[in-house]
C-alpha positions in Angstrom: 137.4 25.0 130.2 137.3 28.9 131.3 134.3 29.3 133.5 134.0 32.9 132.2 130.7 34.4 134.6 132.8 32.4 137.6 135.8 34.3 137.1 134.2 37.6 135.1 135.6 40.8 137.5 136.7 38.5 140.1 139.6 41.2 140.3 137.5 43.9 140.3 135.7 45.8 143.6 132.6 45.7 141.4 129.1 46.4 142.3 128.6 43.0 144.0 131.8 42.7 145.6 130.7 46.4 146.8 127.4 44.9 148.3 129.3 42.1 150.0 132.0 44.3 151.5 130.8 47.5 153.0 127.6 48.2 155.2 124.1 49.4 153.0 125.0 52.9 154.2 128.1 53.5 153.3 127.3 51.0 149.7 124.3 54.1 149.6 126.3 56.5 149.9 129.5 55.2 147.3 126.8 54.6 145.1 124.9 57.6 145.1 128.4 59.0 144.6 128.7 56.8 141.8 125.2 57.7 139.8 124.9 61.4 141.1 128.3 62.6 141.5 128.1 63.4 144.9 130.4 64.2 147.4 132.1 61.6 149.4 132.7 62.4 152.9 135.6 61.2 155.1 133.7 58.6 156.5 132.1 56.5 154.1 136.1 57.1 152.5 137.9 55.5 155.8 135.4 52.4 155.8 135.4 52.2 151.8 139.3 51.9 152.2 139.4 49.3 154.9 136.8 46.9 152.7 138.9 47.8 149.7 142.5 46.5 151.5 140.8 43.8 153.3 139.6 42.5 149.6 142.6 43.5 148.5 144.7 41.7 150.5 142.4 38.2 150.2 143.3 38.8 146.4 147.2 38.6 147.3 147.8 42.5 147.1 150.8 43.9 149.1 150.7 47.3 147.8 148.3 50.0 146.3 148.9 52.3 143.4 146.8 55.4 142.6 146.4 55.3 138.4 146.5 57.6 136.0 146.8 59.0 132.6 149.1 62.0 132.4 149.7 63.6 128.9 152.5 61.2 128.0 150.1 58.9 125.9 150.2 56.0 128.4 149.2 55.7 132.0 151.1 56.1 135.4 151.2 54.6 138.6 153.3 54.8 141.5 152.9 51.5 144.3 153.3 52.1 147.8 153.0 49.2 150.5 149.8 48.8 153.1 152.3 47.9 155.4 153.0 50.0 158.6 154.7 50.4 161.5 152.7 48.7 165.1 153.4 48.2 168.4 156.9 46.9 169.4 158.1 47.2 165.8 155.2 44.3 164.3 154.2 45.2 160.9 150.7 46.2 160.1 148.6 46.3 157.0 146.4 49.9 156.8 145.1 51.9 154.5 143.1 54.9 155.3 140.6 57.5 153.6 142.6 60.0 152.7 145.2 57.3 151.2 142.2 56.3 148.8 141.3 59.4 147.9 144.8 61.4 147.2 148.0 61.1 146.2 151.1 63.1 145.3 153.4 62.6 142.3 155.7 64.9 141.2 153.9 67.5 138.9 157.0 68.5 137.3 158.0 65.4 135.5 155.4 64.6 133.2 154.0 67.2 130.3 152.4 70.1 131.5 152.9 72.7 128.4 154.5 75.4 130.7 151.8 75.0 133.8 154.5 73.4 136.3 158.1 74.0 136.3 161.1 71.8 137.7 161.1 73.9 140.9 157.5 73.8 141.5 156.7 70.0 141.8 153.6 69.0 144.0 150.9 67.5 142.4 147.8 65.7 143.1 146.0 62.3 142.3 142.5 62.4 143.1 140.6 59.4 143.4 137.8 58.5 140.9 134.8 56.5 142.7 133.0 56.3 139.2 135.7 54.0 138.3 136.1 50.8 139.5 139.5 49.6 141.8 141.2 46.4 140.6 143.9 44.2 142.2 146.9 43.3 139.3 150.2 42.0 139.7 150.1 42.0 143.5 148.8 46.0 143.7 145.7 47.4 144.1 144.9 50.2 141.3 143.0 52.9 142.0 141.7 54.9 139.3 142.4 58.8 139.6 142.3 61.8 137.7 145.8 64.0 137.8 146.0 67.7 138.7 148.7 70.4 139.8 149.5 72.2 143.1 147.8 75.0 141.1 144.3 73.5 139.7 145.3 72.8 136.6 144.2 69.7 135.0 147.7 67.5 133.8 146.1 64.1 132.5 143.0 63.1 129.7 140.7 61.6 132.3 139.4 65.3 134.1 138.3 66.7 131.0 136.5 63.4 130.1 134.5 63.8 133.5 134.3 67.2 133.2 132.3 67.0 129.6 130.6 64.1 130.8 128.6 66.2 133.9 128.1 69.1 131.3 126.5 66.4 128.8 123.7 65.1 131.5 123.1 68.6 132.5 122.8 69.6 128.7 120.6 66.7 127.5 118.5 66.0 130.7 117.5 69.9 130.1 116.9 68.9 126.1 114.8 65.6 127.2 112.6 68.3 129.2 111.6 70.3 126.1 109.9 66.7 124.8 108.4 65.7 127.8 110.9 63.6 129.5 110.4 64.2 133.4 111.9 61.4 134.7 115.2 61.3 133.3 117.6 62.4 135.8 121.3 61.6 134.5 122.3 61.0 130.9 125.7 59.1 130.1 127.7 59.0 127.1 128.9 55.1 126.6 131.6 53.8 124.4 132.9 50.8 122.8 136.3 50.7 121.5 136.9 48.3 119.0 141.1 47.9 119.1 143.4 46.7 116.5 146.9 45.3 116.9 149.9 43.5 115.0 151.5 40.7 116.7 155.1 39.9 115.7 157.7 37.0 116.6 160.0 38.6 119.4 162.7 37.3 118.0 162.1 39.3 115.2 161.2 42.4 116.9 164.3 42.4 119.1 166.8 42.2 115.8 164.9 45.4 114.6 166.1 49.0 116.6 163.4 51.0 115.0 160.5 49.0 116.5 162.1 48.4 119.4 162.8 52.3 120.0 160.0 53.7 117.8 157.1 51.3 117.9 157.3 51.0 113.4 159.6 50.1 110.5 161.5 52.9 109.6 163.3 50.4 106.8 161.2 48.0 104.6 160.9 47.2 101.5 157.2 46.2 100.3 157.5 42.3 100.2 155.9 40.4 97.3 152.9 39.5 99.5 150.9 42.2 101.0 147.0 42.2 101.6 146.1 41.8 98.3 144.3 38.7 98.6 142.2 39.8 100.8 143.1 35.8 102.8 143.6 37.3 106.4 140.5 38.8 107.1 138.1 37.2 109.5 140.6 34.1 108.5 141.1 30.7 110.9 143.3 31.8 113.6 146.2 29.8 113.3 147.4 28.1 116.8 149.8 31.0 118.0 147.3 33.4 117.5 144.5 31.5 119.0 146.3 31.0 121.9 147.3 34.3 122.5 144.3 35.3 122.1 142.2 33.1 124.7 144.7 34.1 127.2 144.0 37.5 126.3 140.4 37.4 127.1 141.1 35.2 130.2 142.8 38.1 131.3 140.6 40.7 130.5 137.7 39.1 131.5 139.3 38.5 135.3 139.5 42.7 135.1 135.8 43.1 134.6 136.4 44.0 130.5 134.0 42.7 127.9 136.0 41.6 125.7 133.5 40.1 123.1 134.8 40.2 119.5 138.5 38.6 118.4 139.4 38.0 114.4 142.2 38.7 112.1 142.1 42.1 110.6 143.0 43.0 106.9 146.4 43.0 107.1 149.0 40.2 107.7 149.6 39.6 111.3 147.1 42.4 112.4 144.3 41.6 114.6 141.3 43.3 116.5 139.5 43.1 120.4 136.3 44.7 120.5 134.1 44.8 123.6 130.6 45.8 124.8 129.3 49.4 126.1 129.9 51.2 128.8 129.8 54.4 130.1 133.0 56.6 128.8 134.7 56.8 131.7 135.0 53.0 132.7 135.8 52.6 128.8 138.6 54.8 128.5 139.9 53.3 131.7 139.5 49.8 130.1 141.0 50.7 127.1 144.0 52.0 128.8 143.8 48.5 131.1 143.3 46.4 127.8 146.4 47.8 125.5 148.7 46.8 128.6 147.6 43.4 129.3 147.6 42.7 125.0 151.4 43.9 125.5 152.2 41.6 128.5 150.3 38.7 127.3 151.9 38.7 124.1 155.6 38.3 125.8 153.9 35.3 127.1 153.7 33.6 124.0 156.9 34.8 122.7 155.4 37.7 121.2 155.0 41.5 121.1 152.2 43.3 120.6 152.5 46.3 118.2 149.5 49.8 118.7 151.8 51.8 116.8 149.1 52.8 113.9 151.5 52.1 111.1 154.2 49.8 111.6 154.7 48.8 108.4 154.1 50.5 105.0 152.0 49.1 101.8 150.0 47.6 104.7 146.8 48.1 106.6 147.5 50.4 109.5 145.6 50.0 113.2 142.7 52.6 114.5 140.6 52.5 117.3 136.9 53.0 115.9 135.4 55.1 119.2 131.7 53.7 119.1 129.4 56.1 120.8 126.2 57.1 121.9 123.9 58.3 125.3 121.9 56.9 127.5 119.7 57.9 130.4 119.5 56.3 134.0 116.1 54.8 133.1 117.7 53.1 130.0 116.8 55.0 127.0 119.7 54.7 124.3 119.3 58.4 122.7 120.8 57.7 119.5 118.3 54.6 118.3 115.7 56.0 116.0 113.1 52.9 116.8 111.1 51.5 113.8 109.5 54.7 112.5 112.3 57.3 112.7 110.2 60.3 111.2 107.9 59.6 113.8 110.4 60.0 116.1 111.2 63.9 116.5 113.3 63.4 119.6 115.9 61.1 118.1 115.7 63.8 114.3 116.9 66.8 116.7 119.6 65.0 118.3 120.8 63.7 115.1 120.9 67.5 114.1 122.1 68.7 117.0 124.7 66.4 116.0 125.3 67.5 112.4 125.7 70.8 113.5 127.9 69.9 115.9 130.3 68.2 113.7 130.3 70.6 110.8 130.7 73.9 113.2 133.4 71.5 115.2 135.1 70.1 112.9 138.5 71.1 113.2 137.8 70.2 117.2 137.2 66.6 116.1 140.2 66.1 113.7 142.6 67.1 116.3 141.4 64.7 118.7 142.8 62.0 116.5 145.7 63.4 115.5 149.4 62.5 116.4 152.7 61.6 114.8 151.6 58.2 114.1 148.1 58.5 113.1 149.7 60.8 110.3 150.6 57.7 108.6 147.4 56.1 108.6 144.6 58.5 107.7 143.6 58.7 104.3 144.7 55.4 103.3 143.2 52.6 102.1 142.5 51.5 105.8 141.7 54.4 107.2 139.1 57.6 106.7 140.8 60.9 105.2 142.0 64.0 107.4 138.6 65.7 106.6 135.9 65.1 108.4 132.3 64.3 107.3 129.1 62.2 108.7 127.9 59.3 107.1 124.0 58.3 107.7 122.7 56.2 105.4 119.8 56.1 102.8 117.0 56.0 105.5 118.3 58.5 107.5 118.9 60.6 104.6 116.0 60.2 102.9 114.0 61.0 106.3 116.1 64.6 106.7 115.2 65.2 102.9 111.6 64.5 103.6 111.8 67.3 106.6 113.4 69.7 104.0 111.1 69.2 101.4 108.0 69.1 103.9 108.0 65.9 102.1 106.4 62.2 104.1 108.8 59.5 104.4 107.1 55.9 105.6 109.8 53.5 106.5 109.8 50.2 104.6 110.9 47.4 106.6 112.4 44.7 104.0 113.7 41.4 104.1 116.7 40.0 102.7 116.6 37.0 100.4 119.3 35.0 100.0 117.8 32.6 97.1 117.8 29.3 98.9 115.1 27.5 100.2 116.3 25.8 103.0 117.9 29.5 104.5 115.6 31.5 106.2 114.8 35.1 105.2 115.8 37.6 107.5 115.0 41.4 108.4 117.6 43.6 106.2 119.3 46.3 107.9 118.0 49.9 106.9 121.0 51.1 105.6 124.3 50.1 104.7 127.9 50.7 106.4 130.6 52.9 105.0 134.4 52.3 106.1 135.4 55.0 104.6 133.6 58.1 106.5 135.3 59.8 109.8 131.8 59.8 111.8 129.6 56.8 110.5 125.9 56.4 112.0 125.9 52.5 112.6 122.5 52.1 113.6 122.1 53.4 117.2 124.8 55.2 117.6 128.2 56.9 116.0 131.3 55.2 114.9 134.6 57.4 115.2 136.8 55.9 113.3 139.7 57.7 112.9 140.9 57.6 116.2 144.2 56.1 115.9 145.2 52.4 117.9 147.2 53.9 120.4 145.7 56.8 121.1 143.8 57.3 124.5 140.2 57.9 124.0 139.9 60.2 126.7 140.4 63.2 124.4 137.8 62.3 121.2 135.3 61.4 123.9 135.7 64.6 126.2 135.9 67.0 123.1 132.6 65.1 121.6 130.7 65.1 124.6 131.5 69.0 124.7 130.5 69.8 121.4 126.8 67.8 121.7 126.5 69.5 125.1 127.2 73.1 123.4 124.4 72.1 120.3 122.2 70.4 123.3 121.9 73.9 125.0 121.7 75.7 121.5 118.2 73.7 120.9 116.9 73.8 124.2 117.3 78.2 123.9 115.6 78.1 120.7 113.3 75.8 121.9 112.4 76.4 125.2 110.1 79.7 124.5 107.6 77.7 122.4 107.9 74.5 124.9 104.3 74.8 125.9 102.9 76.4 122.9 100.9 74.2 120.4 103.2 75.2 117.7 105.7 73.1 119.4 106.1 70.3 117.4 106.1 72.7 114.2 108.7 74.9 115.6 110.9 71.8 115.9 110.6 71.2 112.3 110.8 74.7 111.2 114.6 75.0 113.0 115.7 71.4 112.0 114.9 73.0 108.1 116.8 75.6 109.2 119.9 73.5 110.7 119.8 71.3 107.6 120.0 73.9 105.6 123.2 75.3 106.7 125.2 71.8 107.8 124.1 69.3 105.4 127.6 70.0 103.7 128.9 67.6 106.3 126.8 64.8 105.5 128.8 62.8 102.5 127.5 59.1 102.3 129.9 58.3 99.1 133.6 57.1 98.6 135.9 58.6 101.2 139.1 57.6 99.7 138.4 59.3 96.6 140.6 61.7 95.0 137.3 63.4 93.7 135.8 63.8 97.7 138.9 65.9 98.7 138.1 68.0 95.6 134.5 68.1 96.7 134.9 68.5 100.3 137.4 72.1 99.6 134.4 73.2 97.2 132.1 72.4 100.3 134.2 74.4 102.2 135.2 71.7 104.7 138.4 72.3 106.4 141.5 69.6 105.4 144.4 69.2 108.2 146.6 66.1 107.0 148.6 66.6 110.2 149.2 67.2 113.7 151.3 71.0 112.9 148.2 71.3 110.5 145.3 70.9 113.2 146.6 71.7 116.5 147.1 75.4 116.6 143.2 75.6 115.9 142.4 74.0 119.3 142.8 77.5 120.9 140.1 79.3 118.3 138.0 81.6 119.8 134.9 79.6 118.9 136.7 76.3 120.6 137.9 78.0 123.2 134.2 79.7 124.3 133.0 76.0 124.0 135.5 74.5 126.3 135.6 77.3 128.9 131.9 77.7 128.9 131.5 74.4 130.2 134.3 73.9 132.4 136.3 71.5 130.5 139.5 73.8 129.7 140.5 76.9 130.9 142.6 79.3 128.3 146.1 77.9 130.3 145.0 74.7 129.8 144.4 74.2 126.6 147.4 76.4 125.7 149.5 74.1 127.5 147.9 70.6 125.6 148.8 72.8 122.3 152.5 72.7 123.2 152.2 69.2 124.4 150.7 67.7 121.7 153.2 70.0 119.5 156.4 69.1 121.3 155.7 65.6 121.2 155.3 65.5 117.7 158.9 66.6 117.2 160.5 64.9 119.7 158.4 61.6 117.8 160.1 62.9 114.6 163.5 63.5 116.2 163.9 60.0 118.3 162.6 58.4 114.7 165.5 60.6 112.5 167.9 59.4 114.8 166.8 56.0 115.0 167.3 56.0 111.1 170.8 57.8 111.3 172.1 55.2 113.9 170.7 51.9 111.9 171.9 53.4 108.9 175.5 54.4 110.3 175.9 50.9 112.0 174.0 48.3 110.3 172.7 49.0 106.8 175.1 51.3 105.1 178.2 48.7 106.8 175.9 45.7 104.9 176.0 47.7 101.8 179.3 48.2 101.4 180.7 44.7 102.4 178.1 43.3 99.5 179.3 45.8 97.0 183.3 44.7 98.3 182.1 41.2 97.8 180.9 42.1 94.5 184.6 44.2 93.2 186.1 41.2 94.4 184.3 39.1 92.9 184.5 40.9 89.1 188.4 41.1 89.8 188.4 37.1 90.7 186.4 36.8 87.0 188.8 39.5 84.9 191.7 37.4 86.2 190.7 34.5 84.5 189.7 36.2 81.2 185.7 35.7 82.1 183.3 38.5 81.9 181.6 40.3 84.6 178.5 41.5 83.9 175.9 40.6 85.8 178.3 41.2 88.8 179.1 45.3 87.1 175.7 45.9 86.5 174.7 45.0 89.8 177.7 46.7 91.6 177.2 50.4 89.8 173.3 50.1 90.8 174.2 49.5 94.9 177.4 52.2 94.6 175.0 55.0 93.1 172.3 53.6 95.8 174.9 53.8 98.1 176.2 56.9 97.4 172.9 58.6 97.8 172.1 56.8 101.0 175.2 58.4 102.5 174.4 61.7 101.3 170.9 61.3 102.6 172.4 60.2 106.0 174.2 63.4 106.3 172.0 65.8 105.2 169.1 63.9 108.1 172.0 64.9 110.5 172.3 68.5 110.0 168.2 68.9 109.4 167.4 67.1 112.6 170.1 69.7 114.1 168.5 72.4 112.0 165.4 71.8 113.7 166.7 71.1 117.3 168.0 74.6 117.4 164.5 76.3 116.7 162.7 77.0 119.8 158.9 78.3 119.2 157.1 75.1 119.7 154.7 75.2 116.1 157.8 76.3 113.8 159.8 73.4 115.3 156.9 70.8 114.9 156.4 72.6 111.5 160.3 72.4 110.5 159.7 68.5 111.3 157.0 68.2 109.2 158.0 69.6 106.0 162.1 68.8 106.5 163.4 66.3 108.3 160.4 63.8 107.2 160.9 64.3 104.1 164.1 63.7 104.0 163.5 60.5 106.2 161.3 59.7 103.4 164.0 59.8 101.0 166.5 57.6 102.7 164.2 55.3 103.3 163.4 54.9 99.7 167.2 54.4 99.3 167.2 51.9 101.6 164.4 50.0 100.2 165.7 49.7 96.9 169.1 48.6 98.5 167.8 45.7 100.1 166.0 44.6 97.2 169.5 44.4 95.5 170.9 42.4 98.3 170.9 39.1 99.0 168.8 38.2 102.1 172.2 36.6 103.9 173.8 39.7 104.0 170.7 42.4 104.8 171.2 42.3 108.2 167.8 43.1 109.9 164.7 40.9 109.2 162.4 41.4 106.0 158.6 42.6 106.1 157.9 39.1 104.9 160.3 37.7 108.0 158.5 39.4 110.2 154.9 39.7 109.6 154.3 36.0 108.1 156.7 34.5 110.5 154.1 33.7 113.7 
């Protein structure tokens, strides 16, 4: 039986491990570090380090590793020994100050859009004390952010930092306007529910596009999908179950909250969702929490799949990004209490928000976009490329009420289920929508179109800038009339006025509609399916002002995370087109053609003996003409994907992908499909959709 508050963070130099380890001085000073961002001085560093290795070492740890997450999608880490040289050749254990707080990785190798080159190498890792170290695997991890000889920010965790100082210094200067003196720091917190497929590794290891990809490039639809609706929230069935207790075991030992576990929608998917925290020690947990789901999985014979659409005609995996604020004396800033209209801080957040949203929209799409989140949104799992806000009826009815200089008196209700022996209980005041980008879920915002293996980093650091840009927009407006005893209607007057002009945004209807995309162009809301759709409009003048305004980008910066994000699409789109040729070259076209020989040989065999043939020719002229056009297809991916290889500017390559060479992967694979469902299972020779994802 798991003991879990025994064995909660007991590999994590947490807050009380902190208070055990180092002297109330130098815990002061860490922690005023911590809470206030300030700086830490060589000497609290040297004695931090020495409690940190001596913990470390307790734990087993041999070596230490400074984290982090450069541009590449996943995180970094590179371990070096505590071990030194002592007197007379003895070997010593040390770890100083300045090995805590920096390290150097070569620059060069990882993306940097252009702002290092091969020859100019150095780079820094800085480490972060508002991030808790952890001992894994023998090494202890330090948490840093990544930056360049130069300045330049290289990873996703400085501009999450950087947006989360401007948002305190924006909203503790908003709280002021309604009387809130003792606020001192506001945080934004996140909760990131994450959703997975688990597959036999037998399986997985007999299939070269997951294996080189991370998704099914080949699959025909098998004749069970989701449409039963039998998997959700289902009984886990003993594989699972398993996997899943070590997987909170594990979590739990790394100071995670992992609180939520149940099947998902689709076969053989399955979500981990945890409690709040602040964004930073989220988005390093998130990071923490897709590696260990990967490493536990091999455990038990399995692999864990974040790819957010391995397989077609089936659910595909997000990450919804639950956020809100807080302050230091524990006001949540997005709950609207019992009598929202009452509550006129709360109403001019929440259109601070909308405004925010509807001016930024294009900044939020492309902080969820990538090659494989393409797949997914606008789906039937998934909310469309356009992005709206969904509030509910009591929200929406109180923000018509302000309009219309209208009253709106909340009605509490309870529910009544119709039997006697159930009790009644207090019914939510609105309902939930799956279907909307940016849902209001009762105290704070879901974002759910955040894609499963994306880092959060980049939604939470782009959202935290535009609510700190609408933040300072109010409190301008605002701050004239602060003292005046018009104040209260001068608040109403502009949130008329910012209603007026952003309630497009707000859509609480049917998001997979065909009739909302023709309602959202008439709206005038921008619709980017795609990564070569969206990303060119992260340099706009308007999102640039933003980001350099409060230190988050500068103009080289985000230029470079254009061409990133933009080469990374192709080369996404290239390594996929060739996986495609290759399988299709070396297993499925060879499979094809030995079938179809069986089947000549087999109408011969029957012609010889005066018996007919039918069946057998009616079946063999289908899988020649199928194969005939697979081949063609084959070729003409080859010379595409060389078409596109050949273009240099970085958005006409990524564009060339888009429109070409997926489209013609497209095509094969619809070649391919039909030719497996014309071949006997013993000769396709790569496992089925319903091998693989009912087969744990």
């Amino acid at each position: 039986m798991v003991n879990i508050p025994e064995i909660f963070g007991c590999n994590v130099f947490n807050e009380t491990v902190m208070k055990s380890k180092l002297p109330k001085n130098i815990y002061k000073n860490l922690r005023r570090t911590m809470e206030k961002g300030a700086a830490l001085d060589m000497e609290t560093a040297e004695v931090v380090a020495n409690a940190i290795k001596d913990w470390a070492l307790e734990l087993g740890a041999t070596h230490y590793t400074h984290w982090f997450q450069p541009m590449t999608g996943s995180t970094a880490e590179k371990h070096d020994s505590f071990i030194s040289v002592g007197a007379n050749g003895t070997a010593l254990m040390e770890f100083s100050g300045k090995a805590l707080i920096k390290g150097e990785p070569d620059a060069s190798s990882f993306p940097s859009g252009g702002l290092r080159r091969t020859s100019s190498a150095r780079g820094y890792t800085a480490w972060d004390p508002t991030s808790y170290c952890f001992v894994k695997e023998g090494s202890l991890y330090i948490p840093t952010v990544f930056v360049s000889y130069t300045g330049e920010t290289l990873d996703k965790k400085t501009p999450l930092l950087r947006s989360m100082d401007a948002l305190s210094r924006s909203a503790v200067r908003f709280l002021r306007l309604f009387g809130n003196e003792n606020v001192t720091r506001v945080t934004s917190t996140v909760g990131a529910e994450q959703e997975y497929f688990l597959i036999d590794k037998e399986k997985f290891d007999q299939r070269e596009d997951l294996v080189l990809t991370g998704r099914t490039l080949f699959g025909a639809k098998p004749p069970k999908g989701q449409e039963l609706d039998d998997q959700y929230f289902a009984n886990l069935k003993p594989r699972i179950a398993a996997y899943m207790a070590d997987l909170d075991e594990e979590l739990w030992k790394l100071g995670i909250y992992s609180k939520t576990k149940h099947n998902e929608v689709a076969p053989a998917q399955h979500e981990m969702a945890p409690i709040f925290t602040t964004s930073n020690l989220g988005t390093d947990q998130n990071e923490l929490a897709m590696e260990v789901m990967e490493k536990v999985a091999l455990r038990h014979g399995l692999v864990c799949l974040l790819h957010e659409k391995p397989f077609e005609g089936v659910n595909g995996s997000g990450k919804h990004n639950n956020w809100s604020m807080s302050t230091n004396d524990g006001q949540n800033l997005l709950d609207p209490g019992d009598t929202p209209m009452e509550n006129l801080q709360f109403l001019t957040i929440l259109c601070a928000l909308i405004k925010g949203v509807d001016e930024y929209a294009d900044l939020m799409r492309l902080s969820a976009a990538s090659a494989g989140n393409d797949h997914r949104l606008g789906a039937d799992e998934a909310p469309p490329a356009i992005i709206s806000m969904f509030l509910g009826e009591e929200l929406d009815a109180v923000l018509k009420a302000i309009e219309e200089d209208g009253v709106y008196k909340t009605q509490a209700q309870a529910f009544e289920i119709g039997v006697n022996a159930l009790p009644s209980f207090p019914k939510d005041s609105t309902d939930r929508n799956r279907t909307s980008p940016f849902a209001f879920t009762g105290n704070r915002f879901e974002f759910r179109m955040v894609g499963s293996s994306d880092n959060i980093g980049c939604p939470n650091a782009l959202l935290n800038t535009i609510v700190s840009e609408e933040l300072c927009w109010f409190a301008d407006r605002l701050e004239p009339v602060k003292d005046s005893d018009c104040f209260e209607e001068e608040v109403k007057k502009l949130l008329k006025e910012v209603l007026k002009e952003h309630r497009r945004i707000i859509f609480n209807g049917d998001g997979y509609s065909n009739e909302w995309v023709l309602e959202a162009e008439r709206r005038g809301l921008p619709n980017y399916p795609s990564v070569v759709d969206c990303m060119p409009h992260y340099t706009d003048e308007k999102n640039l002002r933003i980001l350099r305004k409060f230190g988050i980008f500068s103009r080289d910066e985000l230029t470079a995370r254009v061409e990133i994000h933009l080469e990374k699409y192709s080369k996404t789109r290239r390594i996929e087109a060739r996986t495609m040729i290759e399988m299709a070259r070396k297993q499925l076209l060879p499979a094809a053609l030995d079938y179809l020989e069986k089947l000549c040989r087999s109408i011969a065999a029957k012609k010889e003996i005066g018996m007919t043939a039918n069946t057998e020719m009616k079946i063999a002229r289908k899988l020649n003409e199928l194969t005939d056009s697979f081949y063609d297809s084959i070729n003409r991916l080859e010379k595409i994907v060389a078409d596109a290889c050949a273009i240099e500017d970085v958005q006409k390559q990524a564009e060339f992908f888009h429109d070409y060479v997926l489209a013609e992967m497209n095509l094969m694979r619809e070649f391919a499909d039909e030719i497996e469902v014309n071949m006997p299972s013993s000769c396709y020779p790569i496992p089925t959709y319903s091998e693989i994802i009912y087969n744990v």
